[in-house]
MIDOSE-1310 file (N, C-alpha, C; in nm, 2 decimals, decimal comma, always signed):
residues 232
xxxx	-20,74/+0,71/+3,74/-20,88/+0,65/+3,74/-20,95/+0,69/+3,86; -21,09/+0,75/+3,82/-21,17/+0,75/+3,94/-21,29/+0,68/+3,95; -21,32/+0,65/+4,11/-21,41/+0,54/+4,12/-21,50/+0,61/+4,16; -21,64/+0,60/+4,09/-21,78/+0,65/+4,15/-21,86/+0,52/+4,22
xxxx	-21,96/+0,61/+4,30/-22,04/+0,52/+4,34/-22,20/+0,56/+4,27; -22,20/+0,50/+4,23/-22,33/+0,52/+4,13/-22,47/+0,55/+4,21; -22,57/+0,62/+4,16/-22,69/+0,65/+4,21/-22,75/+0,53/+4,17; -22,87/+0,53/+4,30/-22,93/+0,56/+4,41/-22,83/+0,52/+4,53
xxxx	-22,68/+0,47/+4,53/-22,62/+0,40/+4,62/-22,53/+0,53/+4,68; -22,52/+0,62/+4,58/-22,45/+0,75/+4,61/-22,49/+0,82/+4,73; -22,64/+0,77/+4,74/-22,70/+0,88/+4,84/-22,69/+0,83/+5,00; -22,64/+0,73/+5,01/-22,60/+0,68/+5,12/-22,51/+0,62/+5,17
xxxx	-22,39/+0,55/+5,01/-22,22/+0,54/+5,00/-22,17/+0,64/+5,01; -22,09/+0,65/+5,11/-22,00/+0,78/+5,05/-21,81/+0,75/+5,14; -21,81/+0,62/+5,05/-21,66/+0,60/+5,14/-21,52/+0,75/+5,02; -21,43/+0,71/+5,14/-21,35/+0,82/+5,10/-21,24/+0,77/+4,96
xxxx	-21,16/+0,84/+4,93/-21,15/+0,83/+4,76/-21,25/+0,78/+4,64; -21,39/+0,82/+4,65/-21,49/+0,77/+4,55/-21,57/+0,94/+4,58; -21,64/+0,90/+4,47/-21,72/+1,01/+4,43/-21,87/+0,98/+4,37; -21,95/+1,03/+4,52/-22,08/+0,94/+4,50/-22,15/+1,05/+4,40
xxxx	-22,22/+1,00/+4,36/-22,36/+1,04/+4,24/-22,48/+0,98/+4,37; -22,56/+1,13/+4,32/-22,65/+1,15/+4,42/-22,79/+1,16/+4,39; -22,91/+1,10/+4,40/-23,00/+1,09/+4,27/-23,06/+0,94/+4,27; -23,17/+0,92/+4,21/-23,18/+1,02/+4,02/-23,25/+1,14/+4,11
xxxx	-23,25/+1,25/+4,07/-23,36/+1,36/+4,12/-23,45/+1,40/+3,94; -23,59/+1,43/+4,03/-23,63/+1,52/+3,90/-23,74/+1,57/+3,91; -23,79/+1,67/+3,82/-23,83/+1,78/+3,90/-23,94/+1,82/+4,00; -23,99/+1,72/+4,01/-24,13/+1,69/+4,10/-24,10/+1,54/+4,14
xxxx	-24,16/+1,55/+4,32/-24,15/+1,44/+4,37/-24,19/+1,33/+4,30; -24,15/+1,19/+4,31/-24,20/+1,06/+4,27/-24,24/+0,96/+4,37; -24,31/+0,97/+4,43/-24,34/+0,80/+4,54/-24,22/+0,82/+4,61; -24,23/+0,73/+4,70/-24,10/+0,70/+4,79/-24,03/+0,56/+4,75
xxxx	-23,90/+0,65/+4,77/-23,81/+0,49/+4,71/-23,76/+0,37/+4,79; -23,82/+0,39/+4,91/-23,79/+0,29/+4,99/-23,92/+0,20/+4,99; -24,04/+0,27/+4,99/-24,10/+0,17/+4,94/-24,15/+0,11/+4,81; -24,10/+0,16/+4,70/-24,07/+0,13/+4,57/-23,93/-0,01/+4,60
xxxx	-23,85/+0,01/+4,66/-23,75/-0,08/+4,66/-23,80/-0,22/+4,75; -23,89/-0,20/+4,87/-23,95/-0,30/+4,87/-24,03/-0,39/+4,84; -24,12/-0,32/+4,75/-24,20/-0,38/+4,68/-24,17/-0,45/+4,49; -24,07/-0,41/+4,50/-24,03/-0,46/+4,31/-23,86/-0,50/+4,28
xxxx	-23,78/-0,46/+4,40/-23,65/-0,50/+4,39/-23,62/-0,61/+4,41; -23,57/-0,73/+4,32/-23,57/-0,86/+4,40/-23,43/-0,92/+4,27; -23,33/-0,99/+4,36/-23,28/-1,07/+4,31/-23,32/-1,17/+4,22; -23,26/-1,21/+4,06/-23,29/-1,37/+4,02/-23,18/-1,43/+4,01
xxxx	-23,18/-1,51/+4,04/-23,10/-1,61/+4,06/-23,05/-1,64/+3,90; -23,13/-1,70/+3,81/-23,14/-1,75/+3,71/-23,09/-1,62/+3,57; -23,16/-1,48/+3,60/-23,09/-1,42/+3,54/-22,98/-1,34/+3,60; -22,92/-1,38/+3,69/-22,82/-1,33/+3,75/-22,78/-1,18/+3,75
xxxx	-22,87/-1,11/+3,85/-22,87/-1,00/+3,88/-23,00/-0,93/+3,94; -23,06/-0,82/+3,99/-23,12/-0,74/+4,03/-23,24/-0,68/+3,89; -23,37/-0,78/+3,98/-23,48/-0,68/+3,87/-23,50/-0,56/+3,94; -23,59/-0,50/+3,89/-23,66/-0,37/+3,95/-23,74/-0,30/+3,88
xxxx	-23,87/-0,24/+3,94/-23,93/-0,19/+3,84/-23,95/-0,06/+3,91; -23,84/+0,03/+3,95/-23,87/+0,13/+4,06/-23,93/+0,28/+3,95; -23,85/+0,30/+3,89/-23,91/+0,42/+3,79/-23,85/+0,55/+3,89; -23,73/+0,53/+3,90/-23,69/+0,65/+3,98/-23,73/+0,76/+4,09
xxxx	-23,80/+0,69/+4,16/-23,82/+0,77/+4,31/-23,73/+0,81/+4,41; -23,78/+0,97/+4,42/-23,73/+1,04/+4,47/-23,82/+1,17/+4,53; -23,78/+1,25/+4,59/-23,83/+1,35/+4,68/-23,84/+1,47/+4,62; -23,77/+1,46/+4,45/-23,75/+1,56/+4,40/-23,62/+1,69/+4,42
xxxx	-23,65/+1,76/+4,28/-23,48/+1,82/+4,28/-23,51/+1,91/+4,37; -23,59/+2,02/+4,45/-23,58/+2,05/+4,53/-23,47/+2,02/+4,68; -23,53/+1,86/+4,70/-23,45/+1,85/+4,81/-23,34/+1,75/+4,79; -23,34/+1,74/+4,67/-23,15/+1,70/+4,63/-23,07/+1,83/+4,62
xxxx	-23,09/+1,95/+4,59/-23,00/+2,04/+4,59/-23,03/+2,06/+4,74; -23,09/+2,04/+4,83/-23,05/+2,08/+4,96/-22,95/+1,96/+5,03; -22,95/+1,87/+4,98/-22,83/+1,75/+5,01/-22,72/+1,72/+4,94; -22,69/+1,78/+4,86/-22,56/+1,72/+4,74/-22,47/+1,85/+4,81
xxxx	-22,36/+1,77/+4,84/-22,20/+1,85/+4,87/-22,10/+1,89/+4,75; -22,07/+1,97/+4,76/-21,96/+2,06/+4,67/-21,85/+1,93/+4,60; -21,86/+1,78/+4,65/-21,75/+1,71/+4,60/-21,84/+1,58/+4,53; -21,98/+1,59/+4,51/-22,04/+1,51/+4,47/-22,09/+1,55/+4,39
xxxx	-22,19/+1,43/+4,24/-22,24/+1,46/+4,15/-22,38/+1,46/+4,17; -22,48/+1,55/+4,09/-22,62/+1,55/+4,14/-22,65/+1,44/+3,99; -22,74/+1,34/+4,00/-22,82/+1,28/+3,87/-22,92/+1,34/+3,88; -22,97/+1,36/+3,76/-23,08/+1,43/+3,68/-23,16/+1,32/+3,63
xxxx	-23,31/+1,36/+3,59/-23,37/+1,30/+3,49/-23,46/+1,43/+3,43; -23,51/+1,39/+3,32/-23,62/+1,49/+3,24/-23,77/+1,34/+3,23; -23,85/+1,40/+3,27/-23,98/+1,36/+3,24/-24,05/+1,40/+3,17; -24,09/+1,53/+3,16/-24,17/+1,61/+3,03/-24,11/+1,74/+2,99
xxxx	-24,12/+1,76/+2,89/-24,04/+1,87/+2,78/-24,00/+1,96/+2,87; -23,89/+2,06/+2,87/-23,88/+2,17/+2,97/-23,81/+2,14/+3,10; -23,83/+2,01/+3,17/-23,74/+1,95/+3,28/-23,58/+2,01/+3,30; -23,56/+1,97/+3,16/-23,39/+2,02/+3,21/-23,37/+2,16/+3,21
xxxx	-23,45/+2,24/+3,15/-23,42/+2,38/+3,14/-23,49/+2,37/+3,32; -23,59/+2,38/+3,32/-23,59/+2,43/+3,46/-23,48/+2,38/+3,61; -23,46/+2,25/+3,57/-23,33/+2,20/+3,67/-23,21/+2,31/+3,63; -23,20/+2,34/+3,49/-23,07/+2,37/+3,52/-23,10/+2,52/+3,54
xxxx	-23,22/+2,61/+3,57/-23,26/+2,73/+3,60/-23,18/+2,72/+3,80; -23,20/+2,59/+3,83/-23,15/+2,56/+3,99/-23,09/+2,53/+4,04; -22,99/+2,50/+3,96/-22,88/+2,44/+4,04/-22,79/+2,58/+4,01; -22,63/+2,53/+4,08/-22,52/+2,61/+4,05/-22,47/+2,57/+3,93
xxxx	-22,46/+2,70/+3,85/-22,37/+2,66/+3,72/-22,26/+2,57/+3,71; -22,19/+2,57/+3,77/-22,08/+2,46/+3,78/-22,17/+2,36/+3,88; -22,23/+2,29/+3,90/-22,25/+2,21/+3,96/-22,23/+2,06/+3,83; -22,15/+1,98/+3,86/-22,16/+1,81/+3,80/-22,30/+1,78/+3,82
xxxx	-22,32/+1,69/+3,69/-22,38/+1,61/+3,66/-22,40/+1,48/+3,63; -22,47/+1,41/+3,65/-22,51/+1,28/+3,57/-22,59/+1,28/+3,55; -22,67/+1,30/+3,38/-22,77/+1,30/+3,28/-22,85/+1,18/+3,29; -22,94/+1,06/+3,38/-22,95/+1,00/+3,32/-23,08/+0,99/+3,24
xxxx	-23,02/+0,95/+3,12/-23,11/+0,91/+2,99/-23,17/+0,78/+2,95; -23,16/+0,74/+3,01/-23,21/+0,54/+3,02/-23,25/+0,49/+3,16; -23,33/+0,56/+3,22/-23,40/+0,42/+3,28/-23,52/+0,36/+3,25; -23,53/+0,20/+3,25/-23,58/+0,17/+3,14/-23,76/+0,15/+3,21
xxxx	-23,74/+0,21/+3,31/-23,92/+0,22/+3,40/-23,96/+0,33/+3,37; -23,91/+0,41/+3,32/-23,94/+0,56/+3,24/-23,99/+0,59/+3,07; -24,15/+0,59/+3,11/-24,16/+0,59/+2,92/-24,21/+0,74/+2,93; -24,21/+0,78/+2,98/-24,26/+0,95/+2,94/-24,11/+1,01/+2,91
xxxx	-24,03/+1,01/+2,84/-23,90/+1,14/+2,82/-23,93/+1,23/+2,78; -23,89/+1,36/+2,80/-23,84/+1,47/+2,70/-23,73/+1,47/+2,62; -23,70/+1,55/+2,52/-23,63/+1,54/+2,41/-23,47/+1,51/+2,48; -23,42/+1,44/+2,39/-23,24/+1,48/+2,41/-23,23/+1,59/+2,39
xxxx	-23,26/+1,69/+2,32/-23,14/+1,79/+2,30/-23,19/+1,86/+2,35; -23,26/+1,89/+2,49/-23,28/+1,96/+2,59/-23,16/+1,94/+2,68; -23,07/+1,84/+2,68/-22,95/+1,84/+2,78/-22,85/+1,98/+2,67; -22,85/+2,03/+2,58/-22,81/+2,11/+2,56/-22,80/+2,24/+2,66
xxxx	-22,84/+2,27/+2,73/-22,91/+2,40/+2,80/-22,77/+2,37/+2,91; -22,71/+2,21/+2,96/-22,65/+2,22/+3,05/-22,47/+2,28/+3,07; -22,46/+2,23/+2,89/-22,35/+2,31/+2,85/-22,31/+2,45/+2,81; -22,39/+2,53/+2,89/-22,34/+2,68/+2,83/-22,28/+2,70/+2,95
xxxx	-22,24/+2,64/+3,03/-22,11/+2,67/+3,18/-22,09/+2,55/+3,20; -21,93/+2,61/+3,24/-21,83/+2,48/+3,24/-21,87/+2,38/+3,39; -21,83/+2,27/+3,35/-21,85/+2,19/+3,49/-21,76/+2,07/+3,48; -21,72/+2,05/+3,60/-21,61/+1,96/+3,58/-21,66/+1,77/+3,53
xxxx	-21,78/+1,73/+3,58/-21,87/+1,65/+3,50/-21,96/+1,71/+3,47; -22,02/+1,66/+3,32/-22,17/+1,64/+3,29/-22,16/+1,51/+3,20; -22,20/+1,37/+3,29/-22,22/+1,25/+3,21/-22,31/+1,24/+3,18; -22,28/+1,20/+3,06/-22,51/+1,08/+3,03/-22,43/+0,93/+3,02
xxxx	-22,55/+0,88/+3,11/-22,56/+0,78/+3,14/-22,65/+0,73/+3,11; -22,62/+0,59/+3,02/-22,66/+0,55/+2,85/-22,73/+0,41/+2,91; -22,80/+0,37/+2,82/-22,87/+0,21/+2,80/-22,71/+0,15/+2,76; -22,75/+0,00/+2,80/-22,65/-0,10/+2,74/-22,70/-0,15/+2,64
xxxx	-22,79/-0,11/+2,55/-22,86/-0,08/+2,41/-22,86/+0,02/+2,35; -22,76/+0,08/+2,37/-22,78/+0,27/+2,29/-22,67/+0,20/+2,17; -22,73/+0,25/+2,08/-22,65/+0,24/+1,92/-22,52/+0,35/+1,91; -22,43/+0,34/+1,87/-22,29/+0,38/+1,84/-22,36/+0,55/+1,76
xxxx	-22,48/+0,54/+1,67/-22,52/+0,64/+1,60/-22,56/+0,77/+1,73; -22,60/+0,67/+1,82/-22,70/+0,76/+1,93/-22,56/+0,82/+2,03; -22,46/+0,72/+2,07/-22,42/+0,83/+2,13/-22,29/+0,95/+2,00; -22,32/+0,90/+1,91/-22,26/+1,00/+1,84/-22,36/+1,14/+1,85
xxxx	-22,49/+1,12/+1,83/-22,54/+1,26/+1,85/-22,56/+1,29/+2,00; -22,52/+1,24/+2,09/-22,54/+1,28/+2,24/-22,38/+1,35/+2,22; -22,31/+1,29/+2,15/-22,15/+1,35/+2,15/-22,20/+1,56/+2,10; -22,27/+1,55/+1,95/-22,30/+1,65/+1,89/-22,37/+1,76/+2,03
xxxx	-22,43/+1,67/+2,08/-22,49/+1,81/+2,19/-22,45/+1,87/+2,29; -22,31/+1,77/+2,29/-22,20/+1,83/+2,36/-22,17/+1,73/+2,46; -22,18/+1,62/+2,48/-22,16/+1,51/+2,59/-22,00/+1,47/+2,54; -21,93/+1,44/+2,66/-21,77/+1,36/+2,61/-21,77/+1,29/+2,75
xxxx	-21,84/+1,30/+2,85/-21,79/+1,19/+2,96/-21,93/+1,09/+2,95; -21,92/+0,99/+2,94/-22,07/+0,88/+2,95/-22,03/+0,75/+3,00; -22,18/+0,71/+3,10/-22,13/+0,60/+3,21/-22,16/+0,49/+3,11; -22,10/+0,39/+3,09/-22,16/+0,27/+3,03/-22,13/+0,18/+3,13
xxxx	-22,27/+0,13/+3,18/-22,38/+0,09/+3,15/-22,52/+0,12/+3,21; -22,61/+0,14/+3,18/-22,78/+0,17/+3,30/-22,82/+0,05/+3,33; -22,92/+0,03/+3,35/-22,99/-0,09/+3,37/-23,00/-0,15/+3,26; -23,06/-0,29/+3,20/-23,11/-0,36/+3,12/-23,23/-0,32/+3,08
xxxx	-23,29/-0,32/+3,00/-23,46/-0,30/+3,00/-23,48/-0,45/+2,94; -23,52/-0,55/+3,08/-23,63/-0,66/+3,00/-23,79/-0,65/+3,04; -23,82/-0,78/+3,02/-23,95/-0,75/+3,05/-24,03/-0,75/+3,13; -23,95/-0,79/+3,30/-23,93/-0,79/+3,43/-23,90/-0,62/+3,46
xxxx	-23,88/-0,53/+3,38/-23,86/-0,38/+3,44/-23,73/-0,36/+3,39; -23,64/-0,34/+3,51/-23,46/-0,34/+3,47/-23,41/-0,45/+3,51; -23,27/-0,46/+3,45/-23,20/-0,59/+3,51/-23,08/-0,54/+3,55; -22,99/-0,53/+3,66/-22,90/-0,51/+3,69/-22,78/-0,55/+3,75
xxxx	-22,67/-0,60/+3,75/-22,58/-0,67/+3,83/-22,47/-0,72/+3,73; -22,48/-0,87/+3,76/-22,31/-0,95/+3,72/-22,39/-0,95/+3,55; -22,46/-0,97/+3,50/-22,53/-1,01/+3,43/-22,51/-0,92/+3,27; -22,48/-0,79/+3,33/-22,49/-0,65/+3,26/-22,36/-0,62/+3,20
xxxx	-22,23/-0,71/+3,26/-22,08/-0,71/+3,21/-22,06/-0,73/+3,06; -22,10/-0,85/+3,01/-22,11/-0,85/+2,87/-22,13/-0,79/+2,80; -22,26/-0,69/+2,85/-22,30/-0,56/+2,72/-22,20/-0,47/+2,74; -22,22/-0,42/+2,84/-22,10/-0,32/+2,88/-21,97/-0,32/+2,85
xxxx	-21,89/-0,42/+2,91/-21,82/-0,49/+2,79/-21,75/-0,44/+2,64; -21,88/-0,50/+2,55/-21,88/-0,51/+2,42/-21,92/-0,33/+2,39; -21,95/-0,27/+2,46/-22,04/-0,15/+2,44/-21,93/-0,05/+2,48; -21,85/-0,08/+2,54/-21,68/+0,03/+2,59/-21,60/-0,01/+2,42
xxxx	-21,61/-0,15/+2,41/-21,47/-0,11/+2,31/-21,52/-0,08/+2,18; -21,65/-0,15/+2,14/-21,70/-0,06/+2,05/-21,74/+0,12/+2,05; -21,74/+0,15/+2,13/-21,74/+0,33/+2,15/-21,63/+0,32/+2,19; -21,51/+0,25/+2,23/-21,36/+0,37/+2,24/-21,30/+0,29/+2,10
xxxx	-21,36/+0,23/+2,00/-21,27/+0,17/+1,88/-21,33/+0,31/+1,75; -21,44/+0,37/+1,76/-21,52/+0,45/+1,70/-21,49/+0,58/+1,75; -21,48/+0,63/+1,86/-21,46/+0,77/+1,90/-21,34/+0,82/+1,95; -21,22/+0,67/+1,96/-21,13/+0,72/+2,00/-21,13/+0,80/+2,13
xxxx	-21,02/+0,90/+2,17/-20,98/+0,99/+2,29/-21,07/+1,11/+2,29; -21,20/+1,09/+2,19/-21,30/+1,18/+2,21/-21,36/+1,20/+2,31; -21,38/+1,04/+2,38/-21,47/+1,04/+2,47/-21,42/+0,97/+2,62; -21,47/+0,99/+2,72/-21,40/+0,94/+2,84/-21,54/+0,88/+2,89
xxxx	-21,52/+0,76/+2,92/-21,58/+0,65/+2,96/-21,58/+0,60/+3,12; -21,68/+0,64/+3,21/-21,69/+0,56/+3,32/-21,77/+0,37/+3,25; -21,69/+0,31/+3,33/-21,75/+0,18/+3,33/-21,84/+0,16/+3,44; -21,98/+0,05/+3,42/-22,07/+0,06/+3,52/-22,14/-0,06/+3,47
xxxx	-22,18/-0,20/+3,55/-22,21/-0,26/+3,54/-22,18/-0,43/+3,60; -22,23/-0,46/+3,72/-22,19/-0,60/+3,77/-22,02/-0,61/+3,77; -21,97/-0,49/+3,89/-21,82/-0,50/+3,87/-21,82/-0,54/+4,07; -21,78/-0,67/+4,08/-21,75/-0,72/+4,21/-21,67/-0,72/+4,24
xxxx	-21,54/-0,71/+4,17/-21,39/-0,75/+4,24/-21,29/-0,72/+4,17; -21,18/-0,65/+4,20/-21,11/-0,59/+4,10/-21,01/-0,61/+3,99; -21,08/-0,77/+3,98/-21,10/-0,81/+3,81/-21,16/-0,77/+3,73; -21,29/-0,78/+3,76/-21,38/-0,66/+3,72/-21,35/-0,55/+3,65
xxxx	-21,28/-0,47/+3,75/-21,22/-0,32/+3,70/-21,12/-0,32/+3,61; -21,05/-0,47/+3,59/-20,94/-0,42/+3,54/-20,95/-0,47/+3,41; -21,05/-0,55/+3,43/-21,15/-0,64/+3,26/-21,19/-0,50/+3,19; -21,27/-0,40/+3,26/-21,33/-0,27/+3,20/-21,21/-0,20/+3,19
xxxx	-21,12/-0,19/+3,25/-21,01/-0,07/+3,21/-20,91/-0,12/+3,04; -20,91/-0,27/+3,07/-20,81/-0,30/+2,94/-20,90/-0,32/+2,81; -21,04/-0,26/+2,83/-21,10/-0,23/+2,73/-21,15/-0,13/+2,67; -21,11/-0,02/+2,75/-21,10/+0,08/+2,71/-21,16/+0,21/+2,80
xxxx	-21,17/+0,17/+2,96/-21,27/+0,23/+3,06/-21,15/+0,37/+3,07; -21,22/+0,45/+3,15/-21,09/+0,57/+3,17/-21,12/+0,53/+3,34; -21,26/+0,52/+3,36/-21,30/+0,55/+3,54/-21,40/+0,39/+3,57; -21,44/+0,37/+3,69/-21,54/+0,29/+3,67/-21,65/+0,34/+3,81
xxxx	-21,77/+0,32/+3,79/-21,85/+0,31/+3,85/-21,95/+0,18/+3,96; -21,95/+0,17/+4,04/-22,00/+0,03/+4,14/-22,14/+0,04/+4,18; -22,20/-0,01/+4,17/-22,35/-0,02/+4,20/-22,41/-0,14/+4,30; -22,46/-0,24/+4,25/-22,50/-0,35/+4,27/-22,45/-0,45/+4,39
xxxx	-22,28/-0,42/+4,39/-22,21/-0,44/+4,48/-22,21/-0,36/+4,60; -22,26/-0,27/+4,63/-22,33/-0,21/+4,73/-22,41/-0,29/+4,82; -22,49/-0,38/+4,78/-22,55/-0,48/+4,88/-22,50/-0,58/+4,94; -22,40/-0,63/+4,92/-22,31/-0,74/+5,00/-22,17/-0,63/+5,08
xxxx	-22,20/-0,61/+5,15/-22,09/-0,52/+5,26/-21,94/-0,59/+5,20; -21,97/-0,69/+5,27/-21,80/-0,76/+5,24/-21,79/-0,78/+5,13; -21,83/-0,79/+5,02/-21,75/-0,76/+4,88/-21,72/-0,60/+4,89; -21,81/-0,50/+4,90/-21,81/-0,36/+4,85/-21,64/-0,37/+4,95
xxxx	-21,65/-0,35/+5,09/-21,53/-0,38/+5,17/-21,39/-0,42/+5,10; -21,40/-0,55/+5,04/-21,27/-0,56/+4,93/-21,29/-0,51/+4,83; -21,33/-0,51/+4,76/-21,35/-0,42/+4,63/-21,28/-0,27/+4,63; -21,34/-0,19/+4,74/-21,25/-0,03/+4,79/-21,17/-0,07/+4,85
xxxx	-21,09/-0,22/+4,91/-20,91/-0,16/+4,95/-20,86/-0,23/+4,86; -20,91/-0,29/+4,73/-20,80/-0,32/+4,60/-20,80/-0,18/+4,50; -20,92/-0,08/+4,51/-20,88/+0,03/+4,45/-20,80/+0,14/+4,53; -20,79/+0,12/+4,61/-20,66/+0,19/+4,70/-20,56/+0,23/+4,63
């Protein structure tokens, strides 16, 4: 099992046996995300977990390929048609990936099957990383365009922006054993979603996780603290 630290937390976790995800990047700068995160990121109490309405800010793929290390994964987004062809005109052919395809402050996409372009060289990842609403049908055709590693879970999309945290287990959850009961040893599954303690991990592994991914728990030091010496 391997433990990721999931983007945007990748770009500034980087404890040792994990494998940060670095990102989202995409292909033109977006706002600044520090103050995107001050202004829309806020705890609910009541829905138990992290709104946000950040819409993926960043500095652009430019200056994420000047920061991502040979042991880390770069995240991607596409915003208008042609995006991934030109990301993947820039990076290193083998360079890992994480596709993501769901965040839910994102309504301009380009096509799915522009992540096609990423598989004509091998790489040791290339995940998409899915809604905790993507239909069994959808990732069957993300399967067809050549995807076999996928993070489950993204954000929420309510009506507050995204929702993220303890809150997001359920779907996630229900969303692993239904895609490993359907696809079988086709597909290898990171788990991602409101995982605090390594019950957590081990709720997602006997459901069918191969790896899991931490996010949210990034903001309380002393959980993240226990959490990485019970995956030791």
């Amino acid at each position: 099992m391997e433990t990721f630290i999931s983007a945007p937390f990748g770009n500034y976790i980087k404890p040792k046996n994990c494998i940060p995800v670095v990102g989202t990047f995409t292909r033109n700068p977006r706002g600044n995300r520090f103050l995107a995160v001050v202004k829309t990121l806020r705890y609910n109490i009541q829905l138990d977990g992290w709104t946000n309405r950040l819409g993926l800010p960043n500095p652009g793929l430019s200056a994420g390929i000047k920061k991502i290390k040979s042991n880390e994964i770069l995240s991607v987004a596409q915003i208008n048609e042609d995006d991934f062809t030109f990301i993947n005109s820039r990076i290193w052919s083998s360079q890992s990936l994480e596709v993501n395809l769901s965040c839910p402050n994102i309504l301009e996409v380009g096509s799915w099957k522009d992540v096609k372009i990423f598989f004509r060289t091998p790489r040791d990842y290339c995940i998409a990383k899915v809604s905790p609403l993507i239909s069994l049908e959808e990732i069957g055709y993300l399967m067809e365009l050549g995807f076999t590693q996928f993070h489950i879970s993204n954000t929420l999309p309510i009506a507050a922006g995204g929702l993220s945290g303890p809150t997001l287990r359920p779907y996630t959850l229900k969303l692993i054993e239904t895609t490993r009961k359907t696809f079988g040893d086709n597909i290898e599954i990171i788990a991602g979603g409101g995982i605090q303690n390594i019950g957590h991990v081990t709720e997602y592994m006997n459901a069918g996780a191969n790896h899991v991914s931490i996010g949210s728990v990034c903001f309380n030091p002393i959980k993240l603290w226990k959490l990485l010496r019970a995956l030791r």
